[in-house]
PDB file of N, CA, C and O in Angstrom:
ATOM      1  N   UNK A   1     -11.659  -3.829  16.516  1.00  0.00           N
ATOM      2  CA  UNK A   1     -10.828  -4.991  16.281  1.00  0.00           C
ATOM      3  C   UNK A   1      -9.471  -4.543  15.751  1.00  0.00           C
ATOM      4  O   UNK A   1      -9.274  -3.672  14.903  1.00  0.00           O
ATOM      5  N   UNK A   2      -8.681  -5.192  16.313  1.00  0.00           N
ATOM      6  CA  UNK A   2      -7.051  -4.628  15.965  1.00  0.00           C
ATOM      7  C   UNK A   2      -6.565  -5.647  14.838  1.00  0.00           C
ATOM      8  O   UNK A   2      -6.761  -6.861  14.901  1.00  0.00           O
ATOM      9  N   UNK A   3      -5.920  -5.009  13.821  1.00  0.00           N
ATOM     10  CA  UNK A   3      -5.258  -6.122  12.959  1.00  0.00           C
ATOM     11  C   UNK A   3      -4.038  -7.002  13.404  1.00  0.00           C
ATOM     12  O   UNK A   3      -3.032  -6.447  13.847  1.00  0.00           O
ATOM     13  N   UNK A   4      -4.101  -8.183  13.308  1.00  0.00           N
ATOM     14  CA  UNK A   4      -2.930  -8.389  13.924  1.00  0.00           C
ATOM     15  C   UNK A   4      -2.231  -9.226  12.601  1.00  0.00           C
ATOM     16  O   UNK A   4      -2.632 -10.156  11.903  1.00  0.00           O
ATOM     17  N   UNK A   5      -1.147  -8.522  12.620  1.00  0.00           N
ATOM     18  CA  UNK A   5      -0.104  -9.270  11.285  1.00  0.00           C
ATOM     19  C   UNK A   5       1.174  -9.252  11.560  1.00  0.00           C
ATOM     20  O   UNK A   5       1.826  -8.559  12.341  1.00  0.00           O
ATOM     21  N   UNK A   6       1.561 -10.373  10.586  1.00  0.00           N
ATOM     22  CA  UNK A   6       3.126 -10.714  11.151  1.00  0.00           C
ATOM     23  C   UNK A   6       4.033 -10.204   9.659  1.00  0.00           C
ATOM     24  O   UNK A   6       5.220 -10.526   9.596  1.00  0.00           O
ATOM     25  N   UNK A   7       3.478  -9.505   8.643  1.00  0.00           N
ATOM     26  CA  UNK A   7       4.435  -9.421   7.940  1.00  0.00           C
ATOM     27  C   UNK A   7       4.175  -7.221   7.696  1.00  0.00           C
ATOM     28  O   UNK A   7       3.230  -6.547   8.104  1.00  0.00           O
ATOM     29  N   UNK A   8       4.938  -6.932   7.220  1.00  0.00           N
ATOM     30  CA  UNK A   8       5.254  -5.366   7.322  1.00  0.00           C
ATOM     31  C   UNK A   8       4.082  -5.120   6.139  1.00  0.00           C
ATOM     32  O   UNK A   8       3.574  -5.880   5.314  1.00  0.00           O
ATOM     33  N   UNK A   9       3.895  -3.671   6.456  1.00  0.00           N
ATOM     34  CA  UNK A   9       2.805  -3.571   5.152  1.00  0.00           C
ATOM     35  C   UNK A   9       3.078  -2.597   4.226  1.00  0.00           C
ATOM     36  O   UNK A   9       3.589  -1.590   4.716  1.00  0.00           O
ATOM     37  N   UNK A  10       2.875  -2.577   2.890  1.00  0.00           N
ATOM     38  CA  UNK A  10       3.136  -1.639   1.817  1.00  0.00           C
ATOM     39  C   UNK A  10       2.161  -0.086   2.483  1.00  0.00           C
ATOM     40  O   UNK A  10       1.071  -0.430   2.940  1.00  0.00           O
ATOM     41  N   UNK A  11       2.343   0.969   2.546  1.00  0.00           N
ATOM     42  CA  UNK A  11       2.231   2.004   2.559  1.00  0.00           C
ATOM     43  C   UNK A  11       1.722   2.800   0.975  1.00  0.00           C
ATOM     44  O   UNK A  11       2.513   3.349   0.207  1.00  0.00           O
ATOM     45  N   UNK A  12       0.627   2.714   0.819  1.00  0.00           N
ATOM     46  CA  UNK A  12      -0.112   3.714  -0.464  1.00  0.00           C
ATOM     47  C   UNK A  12      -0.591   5.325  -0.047  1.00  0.00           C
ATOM     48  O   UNK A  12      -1.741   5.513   0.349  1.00  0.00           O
ATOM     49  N   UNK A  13       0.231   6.282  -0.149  1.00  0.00           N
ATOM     50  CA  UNK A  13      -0.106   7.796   0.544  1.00  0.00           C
ATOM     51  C   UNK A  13      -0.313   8.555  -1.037  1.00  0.00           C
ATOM     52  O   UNK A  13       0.349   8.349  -2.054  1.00  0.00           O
ATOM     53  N   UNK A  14      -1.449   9.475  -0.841  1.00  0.00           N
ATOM     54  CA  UNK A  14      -1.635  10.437  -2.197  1.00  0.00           C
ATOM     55  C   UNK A  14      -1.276  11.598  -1.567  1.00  0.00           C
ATOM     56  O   UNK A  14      -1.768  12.109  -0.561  1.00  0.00           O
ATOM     57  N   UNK A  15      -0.033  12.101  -2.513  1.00  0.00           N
ATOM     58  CA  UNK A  15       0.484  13.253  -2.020  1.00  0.00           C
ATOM     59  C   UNK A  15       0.253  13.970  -3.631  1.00  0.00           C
ATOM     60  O   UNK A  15       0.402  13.347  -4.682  1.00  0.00           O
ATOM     61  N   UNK A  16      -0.163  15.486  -3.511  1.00  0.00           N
ATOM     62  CA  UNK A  16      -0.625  15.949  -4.645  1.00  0.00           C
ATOM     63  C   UNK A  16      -1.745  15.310  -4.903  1.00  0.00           C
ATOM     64  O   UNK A  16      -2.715  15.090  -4.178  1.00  0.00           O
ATOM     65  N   UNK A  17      -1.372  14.827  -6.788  1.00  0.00           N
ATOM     66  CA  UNK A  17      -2.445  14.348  -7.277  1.00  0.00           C
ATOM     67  C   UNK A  17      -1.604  12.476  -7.563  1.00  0.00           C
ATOM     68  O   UNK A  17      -2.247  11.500  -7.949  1.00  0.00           O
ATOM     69  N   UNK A  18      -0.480  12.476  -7.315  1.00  0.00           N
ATOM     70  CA  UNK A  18       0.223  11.229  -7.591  1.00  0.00           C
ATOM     71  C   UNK A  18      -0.107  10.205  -5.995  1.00  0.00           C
ATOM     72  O   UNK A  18      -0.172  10.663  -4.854  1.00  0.00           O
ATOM     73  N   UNK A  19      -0.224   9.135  -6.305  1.00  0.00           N
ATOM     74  CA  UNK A  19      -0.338   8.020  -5.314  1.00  0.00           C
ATOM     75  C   UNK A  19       0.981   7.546  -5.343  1.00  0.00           C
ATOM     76  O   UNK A  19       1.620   7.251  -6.354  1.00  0.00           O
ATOM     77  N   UNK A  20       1.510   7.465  -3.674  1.00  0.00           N
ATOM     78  CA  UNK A  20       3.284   6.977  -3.462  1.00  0.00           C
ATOM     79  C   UNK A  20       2.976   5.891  -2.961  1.00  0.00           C
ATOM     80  O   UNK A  20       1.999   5.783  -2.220  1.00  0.00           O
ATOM     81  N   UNK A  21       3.932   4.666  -3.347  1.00  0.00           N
ATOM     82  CA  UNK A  21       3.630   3.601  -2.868  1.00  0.00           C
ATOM     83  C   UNK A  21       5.263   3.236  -2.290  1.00  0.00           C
ATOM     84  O   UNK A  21       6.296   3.315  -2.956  1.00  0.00           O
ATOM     85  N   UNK A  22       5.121   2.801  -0.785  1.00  0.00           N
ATOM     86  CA  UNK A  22       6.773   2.532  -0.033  1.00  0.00           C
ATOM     87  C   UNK A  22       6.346   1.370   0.039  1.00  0.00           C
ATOM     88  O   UNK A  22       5.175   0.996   0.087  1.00  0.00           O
ATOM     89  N   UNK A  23       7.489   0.642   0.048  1.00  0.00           N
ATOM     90  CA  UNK A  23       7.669  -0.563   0.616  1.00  0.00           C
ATOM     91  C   UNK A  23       7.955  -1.244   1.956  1.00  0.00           C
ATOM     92  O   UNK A  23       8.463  -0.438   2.736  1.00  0.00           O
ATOM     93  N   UNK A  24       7.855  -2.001   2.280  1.00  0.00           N
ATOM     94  CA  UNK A  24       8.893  -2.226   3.890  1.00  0.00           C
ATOM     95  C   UNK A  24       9.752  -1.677   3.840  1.00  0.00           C
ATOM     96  O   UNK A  24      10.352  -1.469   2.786  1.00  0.00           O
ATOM     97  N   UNK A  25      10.212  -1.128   5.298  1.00  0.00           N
ATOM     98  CA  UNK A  25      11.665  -0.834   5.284  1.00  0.00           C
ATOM     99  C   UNK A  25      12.065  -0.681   3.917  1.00  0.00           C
ATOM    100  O   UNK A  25      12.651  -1.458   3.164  1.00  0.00           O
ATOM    101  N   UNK A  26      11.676   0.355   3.770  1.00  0.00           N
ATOM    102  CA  UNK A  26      12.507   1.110   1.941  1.00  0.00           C
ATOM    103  C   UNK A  26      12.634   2.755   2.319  1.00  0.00           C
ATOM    104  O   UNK A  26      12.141   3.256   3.330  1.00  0.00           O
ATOM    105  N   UNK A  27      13.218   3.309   1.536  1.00  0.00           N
ATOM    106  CA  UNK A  27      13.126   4.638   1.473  1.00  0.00           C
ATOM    107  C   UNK A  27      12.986   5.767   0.548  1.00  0.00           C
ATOM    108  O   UNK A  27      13.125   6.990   0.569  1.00  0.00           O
ATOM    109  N   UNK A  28      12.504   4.431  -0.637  1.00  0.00           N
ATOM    110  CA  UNK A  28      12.184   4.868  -2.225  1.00  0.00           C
ATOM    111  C   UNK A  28      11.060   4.824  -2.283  1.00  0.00           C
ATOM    112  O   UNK A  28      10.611   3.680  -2.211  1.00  0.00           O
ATOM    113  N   UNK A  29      10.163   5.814  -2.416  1.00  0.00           N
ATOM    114  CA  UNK A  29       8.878   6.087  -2.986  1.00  0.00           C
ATOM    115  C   UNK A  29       8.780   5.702  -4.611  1.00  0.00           C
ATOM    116  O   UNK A  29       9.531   6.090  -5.505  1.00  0.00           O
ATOM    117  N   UNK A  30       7.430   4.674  -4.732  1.00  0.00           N
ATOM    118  CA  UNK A  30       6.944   5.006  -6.404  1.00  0.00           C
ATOM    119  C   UNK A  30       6.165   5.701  -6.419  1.00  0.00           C
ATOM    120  O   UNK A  30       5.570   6.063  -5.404  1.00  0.00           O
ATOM    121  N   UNK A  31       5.833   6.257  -8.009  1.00  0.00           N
ATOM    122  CA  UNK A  31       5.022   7.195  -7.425  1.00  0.00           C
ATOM    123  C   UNK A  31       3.466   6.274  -8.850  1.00  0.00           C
ATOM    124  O   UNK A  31       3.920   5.532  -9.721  1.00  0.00           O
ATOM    125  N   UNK A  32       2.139   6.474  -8.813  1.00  0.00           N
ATOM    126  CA  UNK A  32       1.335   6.383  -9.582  1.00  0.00           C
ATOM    127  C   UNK A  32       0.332   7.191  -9.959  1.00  0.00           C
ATOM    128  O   UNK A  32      -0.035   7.883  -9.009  1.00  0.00           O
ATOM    129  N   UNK A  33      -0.373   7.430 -11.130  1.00  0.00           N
ATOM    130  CA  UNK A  33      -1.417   8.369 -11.380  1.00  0.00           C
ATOM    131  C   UNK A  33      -2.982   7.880 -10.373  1.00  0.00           C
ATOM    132  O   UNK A  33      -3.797   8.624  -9.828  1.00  0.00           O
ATOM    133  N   UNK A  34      -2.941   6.451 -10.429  1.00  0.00           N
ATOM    134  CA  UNK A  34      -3.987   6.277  -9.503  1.00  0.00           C
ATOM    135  C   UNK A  34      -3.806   5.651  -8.381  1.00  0.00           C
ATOM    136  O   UNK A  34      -2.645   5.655  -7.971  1.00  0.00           O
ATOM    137  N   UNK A  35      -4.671   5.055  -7.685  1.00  0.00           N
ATOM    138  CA  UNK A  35      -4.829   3.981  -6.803  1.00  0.00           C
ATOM    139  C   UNK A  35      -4.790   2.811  -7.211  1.00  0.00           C
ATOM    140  O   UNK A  35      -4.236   1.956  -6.520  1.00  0.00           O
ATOM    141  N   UNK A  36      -5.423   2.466  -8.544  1.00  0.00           N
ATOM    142  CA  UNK A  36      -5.819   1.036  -8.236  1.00  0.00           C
ATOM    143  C   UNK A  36      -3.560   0.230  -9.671  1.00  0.00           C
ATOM    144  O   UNK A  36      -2.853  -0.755  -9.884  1.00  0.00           O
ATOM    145  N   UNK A  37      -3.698   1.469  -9.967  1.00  0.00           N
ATOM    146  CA  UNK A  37      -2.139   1.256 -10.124  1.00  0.00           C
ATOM    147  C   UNK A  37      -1.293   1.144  -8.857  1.00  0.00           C
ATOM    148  O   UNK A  37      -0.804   0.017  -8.786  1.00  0.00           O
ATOM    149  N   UNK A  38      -1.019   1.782  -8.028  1.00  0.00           N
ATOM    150  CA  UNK A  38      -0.641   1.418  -6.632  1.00  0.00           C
ATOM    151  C   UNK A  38      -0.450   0.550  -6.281  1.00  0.00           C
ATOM    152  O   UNK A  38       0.684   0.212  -5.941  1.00  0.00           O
ATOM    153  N   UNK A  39      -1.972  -0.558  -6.171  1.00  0.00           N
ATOM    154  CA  UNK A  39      -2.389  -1.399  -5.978  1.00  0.00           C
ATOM    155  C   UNK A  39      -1.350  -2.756  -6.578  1.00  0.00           C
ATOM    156  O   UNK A  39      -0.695  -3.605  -5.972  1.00  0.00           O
ATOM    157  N   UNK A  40      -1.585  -2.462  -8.167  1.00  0.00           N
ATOM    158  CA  UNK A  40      -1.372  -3.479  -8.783  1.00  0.00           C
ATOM    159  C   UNK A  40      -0.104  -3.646  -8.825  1.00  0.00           C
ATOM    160  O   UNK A  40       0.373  -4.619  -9.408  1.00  0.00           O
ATOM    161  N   UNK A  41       1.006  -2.306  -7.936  1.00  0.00           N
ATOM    162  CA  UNK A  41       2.459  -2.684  -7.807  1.00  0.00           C
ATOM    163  C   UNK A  41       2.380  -3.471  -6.647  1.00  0.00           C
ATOM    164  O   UNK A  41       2.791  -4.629  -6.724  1.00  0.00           O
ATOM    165  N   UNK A  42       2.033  -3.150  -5.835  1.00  0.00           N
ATOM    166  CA  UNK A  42       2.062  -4.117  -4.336  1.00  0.00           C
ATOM    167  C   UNK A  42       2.055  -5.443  -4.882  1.00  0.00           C
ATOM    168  O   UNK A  42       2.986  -6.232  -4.719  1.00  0.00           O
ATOM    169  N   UNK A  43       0.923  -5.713  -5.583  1.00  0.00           N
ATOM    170  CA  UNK A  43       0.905  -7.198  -5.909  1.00  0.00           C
ATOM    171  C   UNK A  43       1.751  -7.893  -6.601  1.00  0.00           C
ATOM    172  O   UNK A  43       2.280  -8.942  -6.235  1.00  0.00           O
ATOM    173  N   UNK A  44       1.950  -7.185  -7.892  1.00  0.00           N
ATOM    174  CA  UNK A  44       3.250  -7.720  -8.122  1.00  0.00           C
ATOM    175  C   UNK A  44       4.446  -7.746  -7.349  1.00  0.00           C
ATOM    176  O   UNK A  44       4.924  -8.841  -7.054  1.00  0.00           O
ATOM    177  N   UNK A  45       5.105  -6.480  -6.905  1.00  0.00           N
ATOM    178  CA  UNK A  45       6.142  -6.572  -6.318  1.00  0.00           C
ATOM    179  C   UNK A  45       6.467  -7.668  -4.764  1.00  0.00           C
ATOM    180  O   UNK A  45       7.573  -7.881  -4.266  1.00  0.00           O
ATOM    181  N   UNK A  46       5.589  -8.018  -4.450  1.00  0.00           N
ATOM    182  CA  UNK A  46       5.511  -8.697  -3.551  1.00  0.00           C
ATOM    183  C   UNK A  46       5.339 -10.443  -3.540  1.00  0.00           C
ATOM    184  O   UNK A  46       5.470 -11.375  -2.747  1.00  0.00           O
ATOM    185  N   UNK A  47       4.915 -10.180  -5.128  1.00  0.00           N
ATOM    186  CA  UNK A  47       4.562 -11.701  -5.433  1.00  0.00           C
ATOM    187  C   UNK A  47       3.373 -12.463  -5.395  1.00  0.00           C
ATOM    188  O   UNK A  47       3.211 -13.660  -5.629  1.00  0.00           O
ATOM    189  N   UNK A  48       2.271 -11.273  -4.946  1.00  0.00           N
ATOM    190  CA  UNK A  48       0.932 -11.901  -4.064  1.00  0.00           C
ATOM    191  C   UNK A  48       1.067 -12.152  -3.117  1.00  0.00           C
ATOM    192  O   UNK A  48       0.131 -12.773  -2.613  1.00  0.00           O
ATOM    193  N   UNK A  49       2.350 -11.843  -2.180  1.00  0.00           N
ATOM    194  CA  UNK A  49       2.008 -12.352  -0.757  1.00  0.00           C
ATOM    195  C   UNK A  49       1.455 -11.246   0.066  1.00  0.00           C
ATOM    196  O   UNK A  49       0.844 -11.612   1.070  1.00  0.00           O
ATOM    197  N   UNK A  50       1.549  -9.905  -0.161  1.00  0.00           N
ATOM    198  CA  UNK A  50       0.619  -8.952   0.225  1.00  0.00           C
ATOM    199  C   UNK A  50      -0.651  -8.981   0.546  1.00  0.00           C
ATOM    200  O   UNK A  50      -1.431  -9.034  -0.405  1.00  0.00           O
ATOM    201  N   UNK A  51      -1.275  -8.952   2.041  1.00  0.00           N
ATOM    202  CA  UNK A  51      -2.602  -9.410   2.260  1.00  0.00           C
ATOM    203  C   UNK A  51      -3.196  -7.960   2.588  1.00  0.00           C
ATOM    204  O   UNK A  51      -4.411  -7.962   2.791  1.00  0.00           O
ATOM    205  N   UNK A  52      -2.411  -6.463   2.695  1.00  0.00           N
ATOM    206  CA  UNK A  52      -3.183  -5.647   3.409  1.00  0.00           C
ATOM    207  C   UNK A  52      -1.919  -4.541   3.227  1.00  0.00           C
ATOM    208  O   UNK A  52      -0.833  -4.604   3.803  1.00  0.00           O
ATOM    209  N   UNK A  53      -2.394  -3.437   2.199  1.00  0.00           N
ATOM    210  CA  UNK A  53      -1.432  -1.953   2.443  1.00  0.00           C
ATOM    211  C   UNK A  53      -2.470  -0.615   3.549  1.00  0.00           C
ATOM    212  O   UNK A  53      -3.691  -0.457   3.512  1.00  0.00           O
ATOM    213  N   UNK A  54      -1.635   0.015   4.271  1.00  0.00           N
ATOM    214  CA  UNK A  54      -2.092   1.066   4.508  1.00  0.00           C
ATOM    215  C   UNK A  54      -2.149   2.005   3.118  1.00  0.00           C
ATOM    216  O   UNK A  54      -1.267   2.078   2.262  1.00  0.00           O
ATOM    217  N   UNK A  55      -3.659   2.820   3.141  1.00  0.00           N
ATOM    218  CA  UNK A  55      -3.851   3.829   2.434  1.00  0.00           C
ATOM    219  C   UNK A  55      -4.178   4.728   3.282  1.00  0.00           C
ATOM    220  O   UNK A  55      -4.907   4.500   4.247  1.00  0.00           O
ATOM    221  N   UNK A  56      -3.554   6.111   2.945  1.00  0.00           N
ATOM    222  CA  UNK A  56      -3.168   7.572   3.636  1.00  0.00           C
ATOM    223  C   UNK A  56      -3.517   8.672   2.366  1.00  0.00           C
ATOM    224  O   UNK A  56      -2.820   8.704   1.352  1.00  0.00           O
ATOM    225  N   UNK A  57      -4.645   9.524   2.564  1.00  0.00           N
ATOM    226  CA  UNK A  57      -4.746  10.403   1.801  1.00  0.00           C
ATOM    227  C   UNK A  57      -5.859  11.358   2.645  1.00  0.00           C
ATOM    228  O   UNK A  57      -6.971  11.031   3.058  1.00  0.00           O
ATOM    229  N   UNK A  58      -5.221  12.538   2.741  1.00  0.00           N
ATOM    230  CA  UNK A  58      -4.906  13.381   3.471  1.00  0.00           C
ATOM    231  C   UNK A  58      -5.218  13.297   4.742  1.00  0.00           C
ATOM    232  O   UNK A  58      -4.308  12.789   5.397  1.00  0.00           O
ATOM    233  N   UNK A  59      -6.188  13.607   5.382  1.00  0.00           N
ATOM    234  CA  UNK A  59      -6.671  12.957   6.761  1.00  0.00           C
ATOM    235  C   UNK A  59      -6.956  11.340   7.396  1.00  0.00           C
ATOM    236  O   UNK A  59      -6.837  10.759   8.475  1.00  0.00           O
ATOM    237  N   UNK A  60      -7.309  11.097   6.294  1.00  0.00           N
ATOM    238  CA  UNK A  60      -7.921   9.660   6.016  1.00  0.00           C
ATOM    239  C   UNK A  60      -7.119   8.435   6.057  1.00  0.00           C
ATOM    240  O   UNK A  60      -6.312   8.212   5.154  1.00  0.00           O
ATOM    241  N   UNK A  61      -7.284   7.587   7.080  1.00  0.00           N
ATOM    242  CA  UNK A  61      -6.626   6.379   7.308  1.00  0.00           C
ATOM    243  C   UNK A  61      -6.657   5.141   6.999  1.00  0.00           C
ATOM    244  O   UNK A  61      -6.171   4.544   7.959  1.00  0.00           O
ATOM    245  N   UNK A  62      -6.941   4.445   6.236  1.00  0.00           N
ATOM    246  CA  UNK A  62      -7.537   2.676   6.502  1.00  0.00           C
ATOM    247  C   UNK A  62      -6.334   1.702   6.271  1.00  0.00           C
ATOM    248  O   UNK A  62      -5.160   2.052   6.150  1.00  0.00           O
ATOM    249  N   UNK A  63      -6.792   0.485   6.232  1.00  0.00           N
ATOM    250  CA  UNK A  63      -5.821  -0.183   5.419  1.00  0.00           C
ATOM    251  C   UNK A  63      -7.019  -1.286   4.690  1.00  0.00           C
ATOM    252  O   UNK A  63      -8.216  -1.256   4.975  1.00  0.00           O
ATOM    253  N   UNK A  64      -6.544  -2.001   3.946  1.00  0.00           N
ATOM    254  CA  UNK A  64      -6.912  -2.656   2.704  1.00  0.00           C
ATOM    255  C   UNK A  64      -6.792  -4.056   2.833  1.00  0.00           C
ATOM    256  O   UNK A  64      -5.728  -4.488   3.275  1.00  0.00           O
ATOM    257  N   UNK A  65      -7.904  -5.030   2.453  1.00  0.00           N
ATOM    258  CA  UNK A  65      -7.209  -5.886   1.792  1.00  0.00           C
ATOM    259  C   UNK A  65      -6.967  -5.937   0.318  1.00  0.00           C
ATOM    260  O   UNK A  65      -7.811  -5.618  -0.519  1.00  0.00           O
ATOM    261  N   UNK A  66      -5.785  -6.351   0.061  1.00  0.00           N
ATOM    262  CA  UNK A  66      -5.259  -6.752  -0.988  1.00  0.00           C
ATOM    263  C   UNK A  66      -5.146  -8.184  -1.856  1.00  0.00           C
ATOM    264  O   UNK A  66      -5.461  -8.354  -3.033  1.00  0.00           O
ATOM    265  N   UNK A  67      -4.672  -9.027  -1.038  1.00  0.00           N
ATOM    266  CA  UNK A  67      -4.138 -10.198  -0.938  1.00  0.00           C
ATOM    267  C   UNK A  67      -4.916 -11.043  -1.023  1.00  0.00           C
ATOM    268  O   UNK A  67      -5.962 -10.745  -1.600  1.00  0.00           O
ATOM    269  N   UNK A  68      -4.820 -11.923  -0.695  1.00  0.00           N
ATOM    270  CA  UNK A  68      -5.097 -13.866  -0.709  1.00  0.00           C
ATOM    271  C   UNK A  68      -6.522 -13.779   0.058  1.00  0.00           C
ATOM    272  O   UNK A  68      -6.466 -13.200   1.142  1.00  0.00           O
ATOM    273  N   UNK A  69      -7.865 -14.294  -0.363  1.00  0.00           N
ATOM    274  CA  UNK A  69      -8.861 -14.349   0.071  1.00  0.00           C
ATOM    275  C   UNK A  69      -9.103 -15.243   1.252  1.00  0.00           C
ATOM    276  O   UNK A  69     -10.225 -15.314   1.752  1.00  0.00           O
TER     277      UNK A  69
END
């Protein structure tokens, strides 16, 4: 099943031991000690309208929900 979404998605990649979190179209990385900090920037920064970030750590692909149940 393919996701199909109409809004851009936050990007969560663990590079090292720090979790980077991009935004849409940004080119500023944050950086966090964990994941579920990551997490809790998406949500805020977005307002809750965030329904789904890609997470990237090292091979490993998924994406998430986040967002609105």
């Amino acid at each position: 099943m393919l996701l199909q979404r109409k809004d851009p998605l936050y990007r969560i990649t663990l590079i090292a031991k720090a979790w980077h979190v991009r935004r849409p179209r940004a080119t500023l990385d944050h950086a966090f000690d964990n994941v579920d900090d990551a997490v809790a920037f998406v949500r805020n920064d977005s307002s809750g309208t965030a329904e789904y970030v890609e997470l990237v750590a090292g091979n490993t692909y998924m994406v998430k929900r986040v967002g609105r149940a």
